[in-house]
C-alpha positions in Angstrom: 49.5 -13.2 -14.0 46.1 -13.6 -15.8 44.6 -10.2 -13.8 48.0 -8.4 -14.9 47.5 -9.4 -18.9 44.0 -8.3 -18.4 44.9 -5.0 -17.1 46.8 -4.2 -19.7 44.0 -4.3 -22.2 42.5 -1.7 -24.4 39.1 -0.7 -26.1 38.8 1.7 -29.0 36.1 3.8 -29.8 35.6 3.0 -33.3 34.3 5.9 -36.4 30.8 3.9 -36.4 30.1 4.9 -32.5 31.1 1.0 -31.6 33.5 0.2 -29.1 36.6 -2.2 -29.9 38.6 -5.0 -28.1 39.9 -6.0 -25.9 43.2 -5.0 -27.8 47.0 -5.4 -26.7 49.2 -3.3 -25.8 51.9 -3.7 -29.3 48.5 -4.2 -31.2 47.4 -1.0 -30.1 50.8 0.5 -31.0 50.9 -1.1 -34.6 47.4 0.5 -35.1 48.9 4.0 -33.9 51.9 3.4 -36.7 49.0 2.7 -39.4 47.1 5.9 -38.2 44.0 3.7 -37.3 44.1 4.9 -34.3 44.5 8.6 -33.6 45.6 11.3 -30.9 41.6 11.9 -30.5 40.4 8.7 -30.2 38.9 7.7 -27.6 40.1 4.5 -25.6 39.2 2.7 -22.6 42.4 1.2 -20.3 40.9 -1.6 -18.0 43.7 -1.1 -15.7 42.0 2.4 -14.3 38.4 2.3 -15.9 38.8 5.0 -17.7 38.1 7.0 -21.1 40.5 9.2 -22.9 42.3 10.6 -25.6 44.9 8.4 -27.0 47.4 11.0 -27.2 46.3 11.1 -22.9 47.1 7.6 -22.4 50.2 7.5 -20.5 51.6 3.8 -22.4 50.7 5.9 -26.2 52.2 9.5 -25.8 55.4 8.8 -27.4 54.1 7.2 -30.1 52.4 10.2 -31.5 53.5 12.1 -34.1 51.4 15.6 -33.9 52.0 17.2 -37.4 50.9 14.8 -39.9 50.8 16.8 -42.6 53.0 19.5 -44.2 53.6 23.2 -42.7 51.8 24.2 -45.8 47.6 24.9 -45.0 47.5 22.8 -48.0 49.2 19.8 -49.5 48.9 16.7 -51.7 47.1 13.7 -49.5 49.5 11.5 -50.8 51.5 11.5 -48.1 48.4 10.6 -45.4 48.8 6.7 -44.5 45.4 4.4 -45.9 45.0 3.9 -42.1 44.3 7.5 -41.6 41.9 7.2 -44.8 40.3 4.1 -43.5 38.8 6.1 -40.7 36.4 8.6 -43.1 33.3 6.0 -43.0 32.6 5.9 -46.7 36.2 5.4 -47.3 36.5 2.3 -45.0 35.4 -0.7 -47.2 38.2 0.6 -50.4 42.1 -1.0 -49.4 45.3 0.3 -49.4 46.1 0.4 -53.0 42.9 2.0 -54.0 43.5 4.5 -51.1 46.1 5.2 -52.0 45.0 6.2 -55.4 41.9 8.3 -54.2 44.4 10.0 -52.1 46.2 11.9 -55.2 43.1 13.3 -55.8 42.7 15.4 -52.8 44.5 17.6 -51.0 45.0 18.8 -47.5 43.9 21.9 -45.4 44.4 22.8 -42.2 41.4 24.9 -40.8 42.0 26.9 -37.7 38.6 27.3 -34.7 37.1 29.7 -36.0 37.3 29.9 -39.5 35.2 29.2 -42.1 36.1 26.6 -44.5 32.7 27.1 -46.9 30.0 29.9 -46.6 26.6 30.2 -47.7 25.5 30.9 -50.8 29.2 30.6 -52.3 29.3 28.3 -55.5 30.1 25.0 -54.6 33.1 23.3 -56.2 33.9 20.2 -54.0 33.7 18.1 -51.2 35.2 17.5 -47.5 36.3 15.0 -45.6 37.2 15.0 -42.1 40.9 13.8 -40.6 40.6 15.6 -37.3 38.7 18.4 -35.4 35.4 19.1 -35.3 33.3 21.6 -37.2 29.3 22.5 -37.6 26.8 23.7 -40.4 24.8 26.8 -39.7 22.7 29.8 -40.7 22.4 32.6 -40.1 19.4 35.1 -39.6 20.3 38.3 -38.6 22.7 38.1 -35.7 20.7 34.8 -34.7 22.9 31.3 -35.2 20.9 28.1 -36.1 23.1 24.8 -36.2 22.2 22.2 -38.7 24.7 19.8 -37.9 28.2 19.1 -36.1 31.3 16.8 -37.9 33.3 15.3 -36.7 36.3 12.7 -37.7 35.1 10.5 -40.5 32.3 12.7 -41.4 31.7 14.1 -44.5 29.8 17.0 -46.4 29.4 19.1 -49.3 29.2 16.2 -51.9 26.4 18.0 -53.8 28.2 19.9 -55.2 30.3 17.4 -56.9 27.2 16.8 -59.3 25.2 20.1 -59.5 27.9 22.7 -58.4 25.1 24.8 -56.9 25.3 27.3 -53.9 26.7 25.9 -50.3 23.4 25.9 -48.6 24.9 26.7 -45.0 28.4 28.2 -43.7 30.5 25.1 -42.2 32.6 26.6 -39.0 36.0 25.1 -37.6 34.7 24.7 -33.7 37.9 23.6 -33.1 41.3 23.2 -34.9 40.9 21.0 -37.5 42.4 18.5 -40.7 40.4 17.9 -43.5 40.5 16.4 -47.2 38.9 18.4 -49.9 38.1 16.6 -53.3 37.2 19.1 -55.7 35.1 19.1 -59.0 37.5 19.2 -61.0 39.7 16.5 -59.0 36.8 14.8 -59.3 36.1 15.0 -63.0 39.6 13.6 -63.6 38.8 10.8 -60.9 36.1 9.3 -63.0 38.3 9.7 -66.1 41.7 8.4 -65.1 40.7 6.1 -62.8 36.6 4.7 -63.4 37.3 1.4 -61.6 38.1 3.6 -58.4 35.3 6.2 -58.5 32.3 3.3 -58.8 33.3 2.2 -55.6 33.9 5.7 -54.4 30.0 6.7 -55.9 28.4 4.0 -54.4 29.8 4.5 -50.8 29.0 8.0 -51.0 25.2 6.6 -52.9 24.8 4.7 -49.5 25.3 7.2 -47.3 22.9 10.1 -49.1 20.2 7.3 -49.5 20.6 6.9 -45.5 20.4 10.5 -45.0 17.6 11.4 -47.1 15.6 8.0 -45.2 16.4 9.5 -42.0 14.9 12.9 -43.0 11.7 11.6 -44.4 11.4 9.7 -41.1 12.0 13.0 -39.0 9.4 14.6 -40.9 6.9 12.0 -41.2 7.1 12.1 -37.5 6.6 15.8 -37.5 3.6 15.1 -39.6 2.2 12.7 -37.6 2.5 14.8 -34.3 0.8 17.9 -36.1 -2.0 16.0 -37.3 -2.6 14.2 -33.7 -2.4 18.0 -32.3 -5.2 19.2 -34.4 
């Protein structure tokens, strides 16, 4: 009885690269109806050994509802669940209510592969987030294609140009079909005036996660430096 329970138990690839559980099989199901867990996530059945898509896993397919958002390529957020919110990584300390709020000021686009959702050199005039798909930043120089980065669910980008509204610095490419929120200056603007107690949170998570970034590129090139200098 104890080896059948067992085999019946899940782990969940969490937004932070960190693997969950073990988890039940209703508890699982319960985090599918809060849109915590997704069609793409990735989870581990210890009955076979194996990882894959949620939508894959035989017990979860009929739990998943496919379109969830409007026909429209773009829509109010309001209508998203605060689990689906909870996933985008500097969304995931804020709780239900206050998701809830942010949430009427986005809205939703869908983004086929292959299309671009920002290119470079446009003026900027808001921010992403990312429900679903996956999508990269590049340049281009001539016909020649240099990635900068790839995003993917709970990943972010183009929150410069909530404060400076200056040029998109790279094109950002759909490498796949893809959901995402955008938050745009002006949404923003009436953010900070309607509702101040909900964008200090909101500008100190996204605070955090520059400050990470920028450490993380001064550690890069300091090791770039350091290389140079011990090859001359």
């Amino acid at each position: 009885m104890e080896l059948q329970e067992s085999a019946n138990e899940f782990f969940i690839w969490g937004i932070d690269d960190s693997p969950y559980g073990p988890v039940e099989l209703p508890a699982l199901i319960d985090w599918i109806k809060d849109e915590r867990v997704l069609a793409d996530t990735w989870i581990f059945a210890r009955r076979d050994g194996n990882w894959r898509r949620a939508a894959d896993v035989p017990e979860l397919q009929a739990h998943f509802n496919q379109e969830i958002i409007p026909d429209s390529a773009a829509a109010s957020a309001s209508g998203i669940k605060p689990g689906s919110l909870r996933r985008i990584k500097i969304l995931a300390q804020l709780n239900d209510a206050q998701l809830d709020r942010l949430s009427e000021f986005m809205e939703v686009q869908k983004v086929p592969q292959w299309m671009a959702v920002v290119k470079q050199g446009d003026a900027g005039n808001g921010m992403y987030f990312i429900l679903q798909g996956e999508l990269r930043a590049r340049v281009m120089a001539g016909d020649k294609e240099t990635i900068l980065a790839t995003f993917g669910p709970g990943d972010f980008f183009g929150d410069m140009s909530l404060f400076d509204h200056g040029p998109r610095s790279a094109d950002i490419i759909a490498n796949a079909d893809s959901i995402v929120l955008k938050m745009s200056d002006v949404a923003f603007e009436r953010l900070t005036r309607e509702a101040p107690a909900l964008a200090t949170p909101f500008l100190q998570a996204t605070a955090r996660t520059l400050a990470a970034r920028i450490r993380a590129d001064n550690q890069r090139l300091d090791r770039v430096t350091q290389q140079f200098r011990a090859s001359t």
